[in-house]
NUPAKOL-621806 format. One record per residue (C-alpha): residue number from 0; residue in three letters; y, z, x. Coordinates in Angstrom, 1 decimal, always signed. Layout:
<atoms>
[atom NUM 'ALA' [Y Z X]]
...
</atoms>
This chain:
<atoms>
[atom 0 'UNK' [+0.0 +0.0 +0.0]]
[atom 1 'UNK' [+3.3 -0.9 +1.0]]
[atom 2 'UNK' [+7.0 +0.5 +0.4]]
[atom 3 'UNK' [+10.3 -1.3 +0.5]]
[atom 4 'UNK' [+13.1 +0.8 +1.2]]
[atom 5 'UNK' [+16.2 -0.3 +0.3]]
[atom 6 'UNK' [+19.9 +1.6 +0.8]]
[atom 7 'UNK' [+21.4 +0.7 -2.7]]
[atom 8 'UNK' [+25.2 -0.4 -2.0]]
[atom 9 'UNK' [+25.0 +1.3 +1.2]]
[atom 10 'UNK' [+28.7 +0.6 +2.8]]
[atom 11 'UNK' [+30.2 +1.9 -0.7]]
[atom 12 'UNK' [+27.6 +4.7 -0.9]]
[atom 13 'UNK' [+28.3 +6.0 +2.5]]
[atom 14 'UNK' [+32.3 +6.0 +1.3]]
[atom 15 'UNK' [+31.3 +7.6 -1.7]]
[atom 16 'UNK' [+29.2 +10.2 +0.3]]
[atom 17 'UNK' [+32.0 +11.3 +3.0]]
[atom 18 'UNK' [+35.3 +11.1 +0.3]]
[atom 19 'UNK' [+34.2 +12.7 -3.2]]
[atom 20 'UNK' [+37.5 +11.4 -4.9]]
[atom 21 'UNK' [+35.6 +8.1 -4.7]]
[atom 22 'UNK' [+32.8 +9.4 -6.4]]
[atom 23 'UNK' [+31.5 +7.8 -9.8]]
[atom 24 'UNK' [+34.6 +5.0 -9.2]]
[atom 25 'UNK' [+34.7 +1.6 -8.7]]
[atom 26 'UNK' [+34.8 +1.5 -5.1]]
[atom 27 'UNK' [+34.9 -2.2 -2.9]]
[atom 28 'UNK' [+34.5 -1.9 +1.2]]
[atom 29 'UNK' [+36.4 -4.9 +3.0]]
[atom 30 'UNK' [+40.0 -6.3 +2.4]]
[atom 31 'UNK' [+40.4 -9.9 +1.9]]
[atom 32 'UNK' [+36.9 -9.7 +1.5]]
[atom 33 'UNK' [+34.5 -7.4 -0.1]]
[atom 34 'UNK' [+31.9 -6.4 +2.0]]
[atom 35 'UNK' [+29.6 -4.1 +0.1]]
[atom 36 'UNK' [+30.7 -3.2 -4.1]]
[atom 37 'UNK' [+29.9 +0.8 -5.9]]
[atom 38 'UNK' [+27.7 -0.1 -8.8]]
[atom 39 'UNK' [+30.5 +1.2 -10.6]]
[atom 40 'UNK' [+32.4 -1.9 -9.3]]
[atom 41 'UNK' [+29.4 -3.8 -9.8]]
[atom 42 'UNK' [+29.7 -3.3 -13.4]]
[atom 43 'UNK' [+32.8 -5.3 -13.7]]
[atom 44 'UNK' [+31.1 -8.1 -11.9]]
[atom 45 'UNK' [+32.5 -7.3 -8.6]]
[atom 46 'UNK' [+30.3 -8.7 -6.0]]
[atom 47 'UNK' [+30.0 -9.8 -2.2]]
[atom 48 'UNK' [+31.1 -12.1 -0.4]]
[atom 49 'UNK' [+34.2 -12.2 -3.6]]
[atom 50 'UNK' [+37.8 -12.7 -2.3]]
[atom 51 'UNK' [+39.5 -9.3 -2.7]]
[atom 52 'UNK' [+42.1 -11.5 -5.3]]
[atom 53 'UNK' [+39.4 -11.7 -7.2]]
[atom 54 'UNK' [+37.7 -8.3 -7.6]]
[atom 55 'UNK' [+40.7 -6.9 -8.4]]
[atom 56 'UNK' [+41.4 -9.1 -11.4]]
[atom 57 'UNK' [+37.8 -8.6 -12.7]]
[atom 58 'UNK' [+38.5 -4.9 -11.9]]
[atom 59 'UNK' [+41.9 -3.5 -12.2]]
[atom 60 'UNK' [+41.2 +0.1 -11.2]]
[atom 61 'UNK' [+39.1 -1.3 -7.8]]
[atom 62 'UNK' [+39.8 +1.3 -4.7]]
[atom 63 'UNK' [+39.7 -0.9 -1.9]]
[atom 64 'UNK' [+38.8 +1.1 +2.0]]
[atom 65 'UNK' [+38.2 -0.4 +4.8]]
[atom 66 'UNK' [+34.9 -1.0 +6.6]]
[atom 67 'UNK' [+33.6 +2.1 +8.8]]
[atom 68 'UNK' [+31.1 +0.3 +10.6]]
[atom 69 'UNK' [+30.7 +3.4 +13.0]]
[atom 70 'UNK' [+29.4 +5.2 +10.2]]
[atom 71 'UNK' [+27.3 +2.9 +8.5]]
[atom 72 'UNK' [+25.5 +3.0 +12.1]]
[atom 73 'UNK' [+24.9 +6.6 +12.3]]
[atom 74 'UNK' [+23.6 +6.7 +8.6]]
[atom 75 'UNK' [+21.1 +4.0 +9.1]]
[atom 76 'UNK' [+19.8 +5.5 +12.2]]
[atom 77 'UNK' [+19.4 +9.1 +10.5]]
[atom 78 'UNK' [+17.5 +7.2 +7.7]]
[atom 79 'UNK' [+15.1 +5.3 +10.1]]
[atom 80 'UNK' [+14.4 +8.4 +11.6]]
[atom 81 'UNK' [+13.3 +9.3 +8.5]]
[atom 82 'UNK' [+11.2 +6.3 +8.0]]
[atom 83 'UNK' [+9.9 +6.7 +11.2]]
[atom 84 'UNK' [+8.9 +10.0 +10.5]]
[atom 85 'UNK' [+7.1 +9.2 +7.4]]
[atom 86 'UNK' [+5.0 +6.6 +8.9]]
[atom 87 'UNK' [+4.8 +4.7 +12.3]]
[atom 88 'UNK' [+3.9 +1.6 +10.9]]
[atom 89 'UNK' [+7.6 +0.5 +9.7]]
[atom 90 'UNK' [+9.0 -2.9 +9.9]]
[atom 91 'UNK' [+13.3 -3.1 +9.8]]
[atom 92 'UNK' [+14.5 -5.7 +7.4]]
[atom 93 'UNK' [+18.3 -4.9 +7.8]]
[atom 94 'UNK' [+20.3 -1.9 +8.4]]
[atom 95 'UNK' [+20.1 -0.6 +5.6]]
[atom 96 'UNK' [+16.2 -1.7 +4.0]]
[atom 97 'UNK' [+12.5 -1.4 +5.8]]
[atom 98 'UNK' [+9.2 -2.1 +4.7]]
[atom 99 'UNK' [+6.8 +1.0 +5.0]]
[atom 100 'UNK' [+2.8 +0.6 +5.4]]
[atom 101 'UNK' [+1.2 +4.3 +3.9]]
[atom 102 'UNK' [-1.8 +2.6 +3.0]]
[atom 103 'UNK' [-3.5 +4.9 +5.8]]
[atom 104 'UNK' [-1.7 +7.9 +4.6]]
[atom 105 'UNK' [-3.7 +8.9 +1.5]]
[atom 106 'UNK' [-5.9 +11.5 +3.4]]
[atom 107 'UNK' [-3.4 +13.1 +5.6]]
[atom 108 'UNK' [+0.1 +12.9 +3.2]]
[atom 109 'UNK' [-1.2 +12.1 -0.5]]
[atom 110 'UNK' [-0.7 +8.8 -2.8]]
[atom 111 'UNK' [+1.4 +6.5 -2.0]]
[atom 112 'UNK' [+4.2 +7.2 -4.7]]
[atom 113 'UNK' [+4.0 +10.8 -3.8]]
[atom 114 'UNK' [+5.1 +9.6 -0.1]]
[atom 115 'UNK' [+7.6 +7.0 -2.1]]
[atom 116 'UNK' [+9.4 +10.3 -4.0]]
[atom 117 'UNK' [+8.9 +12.4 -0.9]]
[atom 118 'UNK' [+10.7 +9.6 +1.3]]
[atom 119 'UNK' [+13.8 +9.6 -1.3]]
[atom 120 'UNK' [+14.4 +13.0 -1.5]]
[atom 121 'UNK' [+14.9 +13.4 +1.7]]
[atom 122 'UNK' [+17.2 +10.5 +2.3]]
[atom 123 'UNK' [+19.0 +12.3 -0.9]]
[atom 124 'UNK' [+19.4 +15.6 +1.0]]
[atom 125 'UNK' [+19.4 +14.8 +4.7]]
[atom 126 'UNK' [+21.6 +12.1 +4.8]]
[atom 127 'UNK' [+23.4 +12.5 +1.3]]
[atom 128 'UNK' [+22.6 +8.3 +0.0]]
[atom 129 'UNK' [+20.6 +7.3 -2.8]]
[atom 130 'UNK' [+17.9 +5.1 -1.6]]
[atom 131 'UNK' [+15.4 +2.8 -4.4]]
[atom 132 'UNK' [+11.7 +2.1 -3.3]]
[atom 133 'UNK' [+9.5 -0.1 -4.3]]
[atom 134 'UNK' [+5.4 +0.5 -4.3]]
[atom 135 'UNK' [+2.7 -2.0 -4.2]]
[atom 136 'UNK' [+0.0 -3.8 -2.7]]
[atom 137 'UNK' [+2.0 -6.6 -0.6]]
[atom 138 'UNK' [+5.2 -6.8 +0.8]]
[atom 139 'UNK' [+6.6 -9.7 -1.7]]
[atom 140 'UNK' [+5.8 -7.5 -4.8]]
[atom 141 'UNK' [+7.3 -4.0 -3.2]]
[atom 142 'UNK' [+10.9 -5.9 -2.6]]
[atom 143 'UNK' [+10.7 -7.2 -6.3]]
[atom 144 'UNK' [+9.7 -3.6 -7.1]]
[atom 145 'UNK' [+12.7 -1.7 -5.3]]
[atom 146 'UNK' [+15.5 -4.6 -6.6]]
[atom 147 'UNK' [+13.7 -3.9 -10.2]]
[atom 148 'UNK' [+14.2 +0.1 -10.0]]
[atom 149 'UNK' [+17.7 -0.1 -8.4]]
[atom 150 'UNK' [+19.9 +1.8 -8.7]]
[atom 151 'UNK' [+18.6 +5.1 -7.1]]
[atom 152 'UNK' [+14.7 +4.4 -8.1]]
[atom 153 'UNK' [+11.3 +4.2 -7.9]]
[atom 154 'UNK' [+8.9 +2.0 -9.2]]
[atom 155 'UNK' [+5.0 +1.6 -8.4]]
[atom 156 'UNK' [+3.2 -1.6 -9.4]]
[atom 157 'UNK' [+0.0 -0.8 -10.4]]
[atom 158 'UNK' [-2.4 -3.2 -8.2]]
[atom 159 'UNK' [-4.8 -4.1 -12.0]]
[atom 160 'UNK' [-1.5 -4.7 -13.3]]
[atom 161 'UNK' [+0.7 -7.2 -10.9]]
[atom 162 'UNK' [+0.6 -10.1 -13.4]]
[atom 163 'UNK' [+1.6 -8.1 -16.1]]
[atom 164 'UNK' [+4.6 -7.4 -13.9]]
[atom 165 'UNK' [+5.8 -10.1 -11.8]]
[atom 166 'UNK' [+4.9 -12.9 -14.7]]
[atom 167 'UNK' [+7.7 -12.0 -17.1]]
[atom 168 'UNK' [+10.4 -11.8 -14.4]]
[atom 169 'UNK' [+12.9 -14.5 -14.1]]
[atom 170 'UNK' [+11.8 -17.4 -11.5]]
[atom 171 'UNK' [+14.5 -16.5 -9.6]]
[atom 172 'UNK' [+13.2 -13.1 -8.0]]
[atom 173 'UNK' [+11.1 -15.6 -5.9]]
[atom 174 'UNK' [+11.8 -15.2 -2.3]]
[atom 175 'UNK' [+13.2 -18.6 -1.5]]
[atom 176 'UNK' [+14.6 -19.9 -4.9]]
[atom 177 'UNK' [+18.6 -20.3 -4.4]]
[atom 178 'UNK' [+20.8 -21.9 -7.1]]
[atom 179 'UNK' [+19.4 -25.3 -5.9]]
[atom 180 'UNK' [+15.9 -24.7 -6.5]]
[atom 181 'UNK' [+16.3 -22.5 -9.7]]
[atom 182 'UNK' [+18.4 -25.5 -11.2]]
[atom 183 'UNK' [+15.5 -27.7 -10.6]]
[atom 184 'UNK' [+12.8 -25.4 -11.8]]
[atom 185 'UNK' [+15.0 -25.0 -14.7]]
[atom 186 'UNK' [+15.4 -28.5 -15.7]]
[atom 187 'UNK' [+11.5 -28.9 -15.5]]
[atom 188 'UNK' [+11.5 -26.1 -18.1]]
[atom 189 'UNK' [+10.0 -23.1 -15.5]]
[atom 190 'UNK' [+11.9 -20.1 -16.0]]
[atom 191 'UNK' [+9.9 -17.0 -15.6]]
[atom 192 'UNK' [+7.6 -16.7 -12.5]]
[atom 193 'UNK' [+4.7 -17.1 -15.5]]
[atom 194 'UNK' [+5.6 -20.3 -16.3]]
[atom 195 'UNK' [+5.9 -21.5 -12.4]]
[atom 196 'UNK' [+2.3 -20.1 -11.6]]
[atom 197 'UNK' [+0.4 -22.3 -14.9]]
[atom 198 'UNK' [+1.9 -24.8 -13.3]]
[atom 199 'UNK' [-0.6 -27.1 -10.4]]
[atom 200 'UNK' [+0.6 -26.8 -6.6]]
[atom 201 'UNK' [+1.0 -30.3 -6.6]]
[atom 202 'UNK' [+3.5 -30.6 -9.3]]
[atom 203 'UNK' [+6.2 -28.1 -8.4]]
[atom 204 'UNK' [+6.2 -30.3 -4.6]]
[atom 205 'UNK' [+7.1 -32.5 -6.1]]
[atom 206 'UNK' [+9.8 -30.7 -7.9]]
[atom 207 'UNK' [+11.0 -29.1 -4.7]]
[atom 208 'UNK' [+8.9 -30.5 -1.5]]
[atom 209 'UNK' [+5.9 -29.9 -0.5]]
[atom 210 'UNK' [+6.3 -26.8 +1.6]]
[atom 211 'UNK' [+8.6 -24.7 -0.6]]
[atom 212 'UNK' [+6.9 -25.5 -3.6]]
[atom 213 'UNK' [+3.2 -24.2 -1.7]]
[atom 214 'UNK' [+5.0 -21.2 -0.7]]
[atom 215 'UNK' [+6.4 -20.1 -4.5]]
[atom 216 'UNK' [+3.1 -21.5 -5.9]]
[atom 217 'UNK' [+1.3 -18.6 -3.7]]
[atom 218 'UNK' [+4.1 -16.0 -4.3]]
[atom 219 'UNK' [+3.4 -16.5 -8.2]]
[atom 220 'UNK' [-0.6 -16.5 -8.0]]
[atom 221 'UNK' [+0.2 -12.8 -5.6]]
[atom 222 'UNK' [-0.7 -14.5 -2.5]]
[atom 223 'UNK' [+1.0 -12.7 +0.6]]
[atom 224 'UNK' [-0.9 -11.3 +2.8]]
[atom 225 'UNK' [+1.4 -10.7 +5.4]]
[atom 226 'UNK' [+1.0 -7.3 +7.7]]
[atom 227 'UNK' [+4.0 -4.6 +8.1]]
[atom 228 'UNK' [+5.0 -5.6 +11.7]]
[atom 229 'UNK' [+6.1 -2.8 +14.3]]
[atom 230 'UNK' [+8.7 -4.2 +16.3]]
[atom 231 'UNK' [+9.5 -7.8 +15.2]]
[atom 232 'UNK' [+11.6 -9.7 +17.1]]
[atom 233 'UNK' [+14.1 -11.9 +15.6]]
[atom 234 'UNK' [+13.7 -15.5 +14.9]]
[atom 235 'UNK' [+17.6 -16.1 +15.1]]
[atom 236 'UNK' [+20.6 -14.8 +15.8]]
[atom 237 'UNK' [+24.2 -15.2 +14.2]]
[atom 238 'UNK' [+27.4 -14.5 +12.3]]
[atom 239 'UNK' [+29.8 -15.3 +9.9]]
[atom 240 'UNK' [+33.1 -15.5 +9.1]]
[atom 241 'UNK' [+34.7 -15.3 +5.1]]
[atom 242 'UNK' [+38.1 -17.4 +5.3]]
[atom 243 'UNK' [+39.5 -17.0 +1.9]]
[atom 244 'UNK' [+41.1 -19.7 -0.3]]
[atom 245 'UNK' [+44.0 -20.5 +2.8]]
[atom 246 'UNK' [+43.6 -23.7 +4.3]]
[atom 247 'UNK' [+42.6 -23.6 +8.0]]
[atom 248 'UNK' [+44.1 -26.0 +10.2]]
[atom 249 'UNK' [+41.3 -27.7 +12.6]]
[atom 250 'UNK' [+42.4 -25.8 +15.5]]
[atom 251 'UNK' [+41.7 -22.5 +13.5]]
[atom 252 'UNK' [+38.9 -23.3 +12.4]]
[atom 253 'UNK' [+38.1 -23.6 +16.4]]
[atom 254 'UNK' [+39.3 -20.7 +17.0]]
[atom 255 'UNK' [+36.6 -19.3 +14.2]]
[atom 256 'UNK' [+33.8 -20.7 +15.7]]
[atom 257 'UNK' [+34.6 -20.1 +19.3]]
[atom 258 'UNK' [+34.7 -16.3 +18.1]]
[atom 259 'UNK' [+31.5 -16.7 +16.5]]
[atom 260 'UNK' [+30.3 -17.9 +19.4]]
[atom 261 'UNK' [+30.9 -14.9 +22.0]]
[atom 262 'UNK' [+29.9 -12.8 +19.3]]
[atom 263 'UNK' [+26.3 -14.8 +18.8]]
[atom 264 'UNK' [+26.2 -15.5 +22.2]]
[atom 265 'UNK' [+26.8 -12.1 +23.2]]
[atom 266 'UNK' [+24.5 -10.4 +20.9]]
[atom 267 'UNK' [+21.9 -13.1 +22.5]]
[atom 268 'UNK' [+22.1 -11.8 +25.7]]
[atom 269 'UNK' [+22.5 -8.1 +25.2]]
[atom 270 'UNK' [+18.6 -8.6 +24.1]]
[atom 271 'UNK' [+17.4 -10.7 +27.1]]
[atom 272 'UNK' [+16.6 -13.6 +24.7]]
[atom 273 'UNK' [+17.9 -17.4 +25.4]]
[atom 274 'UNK' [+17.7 -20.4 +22.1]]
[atom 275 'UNK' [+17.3 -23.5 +21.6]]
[atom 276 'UNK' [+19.4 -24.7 +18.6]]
[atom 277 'UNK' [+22.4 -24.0 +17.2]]
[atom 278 'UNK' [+23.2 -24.3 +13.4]]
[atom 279 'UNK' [+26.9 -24.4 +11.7]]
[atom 280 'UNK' [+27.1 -23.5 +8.0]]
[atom 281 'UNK' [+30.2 -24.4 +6.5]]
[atom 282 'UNK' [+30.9 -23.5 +2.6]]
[atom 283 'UNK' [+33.5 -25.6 +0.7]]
[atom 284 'UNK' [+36.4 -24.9 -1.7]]
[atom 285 'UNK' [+33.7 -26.0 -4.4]]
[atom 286 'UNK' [+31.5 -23.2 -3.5]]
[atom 287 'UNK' [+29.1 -26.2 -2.1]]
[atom 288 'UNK' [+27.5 -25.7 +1.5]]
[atom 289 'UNK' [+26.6 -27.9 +4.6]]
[atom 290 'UNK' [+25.0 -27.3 +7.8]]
[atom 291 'UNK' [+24.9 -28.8 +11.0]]
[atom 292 'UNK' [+22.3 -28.5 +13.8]]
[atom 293 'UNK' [+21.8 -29.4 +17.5]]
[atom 294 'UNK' [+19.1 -28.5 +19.9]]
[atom 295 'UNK' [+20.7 -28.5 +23.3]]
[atom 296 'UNK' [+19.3 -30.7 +25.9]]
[atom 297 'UNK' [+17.0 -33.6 +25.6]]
[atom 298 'UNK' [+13.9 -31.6 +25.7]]
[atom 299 'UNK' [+15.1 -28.6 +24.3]]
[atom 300 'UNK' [+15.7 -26.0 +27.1]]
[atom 301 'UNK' [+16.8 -22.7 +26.5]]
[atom 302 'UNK' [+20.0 -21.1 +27.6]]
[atom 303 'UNK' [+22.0 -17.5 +26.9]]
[atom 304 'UNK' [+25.2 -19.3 +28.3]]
[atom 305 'UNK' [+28.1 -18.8 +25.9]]
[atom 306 'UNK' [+29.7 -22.1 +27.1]]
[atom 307 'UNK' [+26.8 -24.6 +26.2]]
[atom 308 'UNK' [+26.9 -23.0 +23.0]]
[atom 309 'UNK' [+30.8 -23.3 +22.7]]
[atom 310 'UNK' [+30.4 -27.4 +23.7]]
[atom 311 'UNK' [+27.7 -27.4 +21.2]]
[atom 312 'UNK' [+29.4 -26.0 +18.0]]
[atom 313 'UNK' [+33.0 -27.9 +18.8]]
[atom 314 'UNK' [+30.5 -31.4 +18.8]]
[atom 315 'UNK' [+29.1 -30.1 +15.4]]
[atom 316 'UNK' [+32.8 -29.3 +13.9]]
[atom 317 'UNK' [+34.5 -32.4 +15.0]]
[atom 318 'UNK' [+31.8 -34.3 +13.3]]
[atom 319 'UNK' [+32.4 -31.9 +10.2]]
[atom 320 'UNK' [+35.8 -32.4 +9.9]]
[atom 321 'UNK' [+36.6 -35.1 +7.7]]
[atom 322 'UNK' [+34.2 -32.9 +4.9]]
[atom 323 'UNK' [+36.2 -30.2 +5.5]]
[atom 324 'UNK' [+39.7 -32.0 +5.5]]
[atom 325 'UNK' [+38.7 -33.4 +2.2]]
[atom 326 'UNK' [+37.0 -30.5 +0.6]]
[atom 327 'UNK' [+38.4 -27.2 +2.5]]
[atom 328 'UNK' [+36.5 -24.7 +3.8]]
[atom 329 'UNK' [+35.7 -20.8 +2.7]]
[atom 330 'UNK' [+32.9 -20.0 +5.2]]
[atom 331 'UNK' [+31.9 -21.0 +8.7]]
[atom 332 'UNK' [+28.7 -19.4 +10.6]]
[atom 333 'UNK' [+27.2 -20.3 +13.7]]
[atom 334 'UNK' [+23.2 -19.2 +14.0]]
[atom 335 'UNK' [+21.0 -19.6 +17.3]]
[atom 336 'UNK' [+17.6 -19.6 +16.7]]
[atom 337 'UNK' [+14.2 -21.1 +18.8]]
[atom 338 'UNK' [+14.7 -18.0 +20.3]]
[atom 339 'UNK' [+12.5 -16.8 +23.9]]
[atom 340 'UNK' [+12.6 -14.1 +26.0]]
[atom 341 'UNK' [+15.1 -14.8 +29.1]]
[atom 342 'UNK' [+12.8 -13.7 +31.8]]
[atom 343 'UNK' [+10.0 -16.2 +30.6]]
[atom 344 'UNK' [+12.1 -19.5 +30.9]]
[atom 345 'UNK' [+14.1 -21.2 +33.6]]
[atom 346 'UNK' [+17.6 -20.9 +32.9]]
[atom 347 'UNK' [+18.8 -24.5 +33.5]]
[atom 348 'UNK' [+20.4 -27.7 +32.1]]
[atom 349 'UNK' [+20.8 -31.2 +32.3]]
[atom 350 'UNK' [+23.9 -31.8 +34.7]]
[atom 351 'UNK' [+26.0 -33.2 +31.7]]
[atom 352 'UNK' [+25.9 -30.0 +30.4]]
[atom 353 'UNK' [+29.1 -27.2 +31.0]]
[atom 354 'UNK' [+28.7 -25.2 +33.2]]
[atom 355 'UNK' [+29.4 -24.8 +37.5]]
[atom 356 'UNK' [+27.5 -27.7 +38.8]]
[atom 357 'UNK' [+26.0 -28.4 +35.3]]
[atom 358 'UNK' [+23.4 -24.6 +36.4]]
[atom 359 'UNK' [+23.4 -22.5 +33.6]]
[atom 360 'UNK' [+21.9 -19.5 +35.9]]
[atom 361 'UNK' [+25.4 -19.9 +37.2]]
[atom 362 'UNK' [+27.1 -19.1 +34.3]]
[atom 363 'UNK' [+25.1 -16.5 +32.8]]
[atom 364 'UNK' [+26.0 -14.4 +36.4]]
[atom 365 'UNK' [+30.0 -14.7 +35.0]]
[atom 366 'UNK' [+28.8 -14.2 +31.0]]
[atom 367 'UNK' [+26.7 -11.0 +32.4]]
[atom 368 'UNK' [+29.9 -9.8 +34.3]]
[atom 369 'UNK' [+32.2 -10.5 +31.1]]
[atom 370 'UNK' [+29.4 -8.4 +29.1]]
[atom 371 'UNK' [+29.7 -5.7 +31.3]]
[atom 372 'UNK' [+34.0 -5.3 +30.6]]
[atom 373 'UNK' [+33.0 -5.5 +27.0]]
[atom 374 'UNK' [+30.7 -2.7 +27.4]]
[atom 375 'UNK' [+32.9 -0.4 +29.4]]
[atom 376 'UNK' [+36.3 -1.6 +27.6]]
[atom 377 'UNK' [+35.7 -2.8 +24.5]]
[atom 378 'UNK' [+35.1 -5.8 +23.1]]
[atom 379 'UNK' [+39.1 -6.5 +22.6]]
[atom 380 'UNK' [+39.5 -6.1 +26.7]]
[atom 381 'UNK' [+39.0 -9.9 +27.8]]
[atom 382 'UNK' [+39.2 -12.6 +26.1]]
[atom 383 'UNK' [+39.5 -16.5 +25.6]]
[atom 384 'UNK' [+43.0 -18.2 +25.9]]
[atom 385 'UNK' [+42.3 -20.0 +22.4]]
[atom 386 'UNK' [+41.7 -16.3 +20.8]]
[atom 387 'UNK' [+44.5 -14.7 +21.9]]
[atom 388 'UNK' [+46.8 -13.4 +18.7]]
[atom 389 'UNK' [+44.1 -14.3 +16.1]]
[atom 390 'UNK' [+42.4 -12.1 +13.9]]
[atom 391 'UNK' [+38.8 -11.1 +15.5]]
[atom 392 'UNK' [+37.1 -10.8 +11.9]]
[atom 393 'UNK' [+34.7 -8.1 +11.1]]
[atom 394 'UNK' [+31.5 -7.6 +13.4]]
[atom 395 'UNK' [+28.6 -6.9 +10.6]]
[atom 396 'UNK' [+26.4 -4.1 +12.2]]
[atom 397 'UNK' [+22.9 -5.3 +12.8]]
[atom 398 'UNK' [+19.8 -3.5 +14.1]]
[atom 399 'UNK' [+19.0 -3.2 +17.2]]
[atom 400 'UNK' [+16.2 -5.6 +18.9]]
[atom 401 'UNK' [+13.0 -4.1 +19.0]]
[atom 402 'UNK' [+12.4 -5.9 +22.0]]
[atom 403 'UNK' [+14.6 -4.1 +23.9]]
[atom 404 'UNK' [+12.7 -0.9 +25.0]]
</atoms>
């Protein structure tokens, strides 16, 4: 048995926790953004990523504070000590959820909802947040589980009864069915995961390809036999940046993704891992997306170096621009993903390639020595010439990599 564990509206929560003015009001973390919503927000249909503007017209009596990413740190690692302590065998989804195996633990602790109730009390009193979990027999059904009981809750799925209920839930609680996909599911008259599972494999690829429509078919016939896995390393790595409804001239929108950049890159290298491919994600006026990838090199070599990645995001945005001129742009993120561990790979490039003498060893001696004035000074104590006077943007906290020690 498995248990998802999931912080509910933890930014907001934590406020709520540490200022009891805010308590039972609608409370929005962020500024031009809104980060993380109180379910009392929620109600109004306050939700992320919505421009402040916004939120505040759906909700006149919104308290807006600013992100406190320092303690949103602290909380999460108090509350994966706790998860820690209820069970080695825990797998980190985000800072703020985990999945939990206790299938082991019936012997030793008791039932698996018993460790479930046990687990959320003491979030409750050690740490002060409410926390929802989700029980059942794979990891798929246990996130569906602790979305269904939110807020503050706790619901079991009995393993005779999973049909009974995952079948009546809307198609969309399928892990990978976005507005795209539900719009086409829709239009073929599947709306509940029931009516997606009586349907044949071979029908629903051709509704949404092959692949994704073998990976919903099994979701809906309770197919997931994926293992909680101790200290999984991440597949990517990347960032974001909310722009509101301003236009961006095209050297700002440089400036965006060159911050990105360091930050990715940065973040890259602080866990000894190198990529392959970068992807930019651009969301338009029209709420419509795009992305843009490139794998660096002709055969695909790896690299930590921030400057390959810079050359390689400022080739995907100059092709991008004439979308974004016509249709403006909300969002940008940069992603780096075919991810290896540094020490296992040669660190070097084809000669057209940035860099002193086109040797990316080279460079990743002066991005190690510009990591190291970060980490002494700050992240604000050096920086690039086309940065300087623009807003940074907010750093999301992540978890840590497992892989490093």
């Amino acid at each position: 048995m498995i248990l998802h564990a999931d912080l509910d509206s933890f930014y907001a929560s934590v406020e709520q926790r540490d200022d009891p003015t805010l308590r039972g009001r609608p409370v929005a973390v962020g500024g031009g953004i809104v980060l993380a919503a109180s379910y009392e927000a929620k109600a109004y249909g306050v939700s992320t990523p919505m421009a402040g503007a916004e939120a505040r017209r759906l909700c006149p009596g919104l308290i807006t504070v600013r992100p406190r990413f320092s303690a949103y740190v602290e909380a999460s690692r108090r509350v994966f000590d706790i998860f820690r302590d209820t069970t080695p065998l825990v797998e980190g989804l985000s800072i703020d959820e985990a999945f939990l195996d206790v299938g082991g633990l019936r012997r030793l602790v008791g039932e698996p909802a018993a460790i479930a109730e046990s687990l959320r009390r003491r979030v409750r009193v050690e740490v002060g947040l409410p926390i929802s979990v989700g029980v059942a027999r794979t990891k798929y059904l246990a996130k569906v589980a602790s979305a269904v009981s939110k807020p503050d809750g706790l619901l079991l799925v009995d393993p005779e009864r999973e049909e009974e209920f995952l079948h009546p839930l809307p198609v969309e609680r399928l892990w990978g069915v976005g507005k795209v996909t539900a719009a086409k599911l829709h239009a073929d008259g599947i709306r509940t995961v029931g009516d997606l599972a009586r349907r044949e494999e071979e029908v629903l690829g051709g509704l949404v390809g092959r692949a994704s429509g073998r990976h919903l078919w099994a979701l809906a016939h309770l197919r997931d036999p994926r293992p909680v896995e101790v200290g999984k390393r991440r597949g990517s790595v990347g960032a974001q940046r909310a722009l509101g409804r301003r236009h961006c001239t095209p050297a700002e929108l440089d400036a965006h993704v060159v911050a990105l950049i360091d930050r990715v890159a940065r973040r890259l290298r602080a866990g000894e891992r190198i990529g392959r491919t970068l992807t930019l994600r651009l969301r338009f006026d029209d709420y419509t997306r795009a992305t843009r990838s490139a794998t660096i090199g002709a055969t695909g070599e790896a690299t930590g170096a921030t400057e390959v990645w810079v050359a390689t995001a400022r080739r995907l945005l100059r092709g991008a621009l004439p979308l974004l001129a016509e249709r403006g742009c909300t969002l940008v993120g940069v992603s780096i993903s075919g991810l290896a561990d540094s020490h296992t790979e040669q660190l070097e490039l084809p000669l057209e390639w940035p860099g002193p003498e086109g040797v990316i060893r080279r460079g990743s001696i002066l991005d190690g020595a510009l990591d190291a004035v970060k980490d002494k000074y700050g992240t604000g104590a050096i920086t690039r010439a086309v940065l300087l006077g623009a807003e940074p943007g907010i750093e999301m906290p992540t978890l840590p990599d497992p892989g490093r020690g």
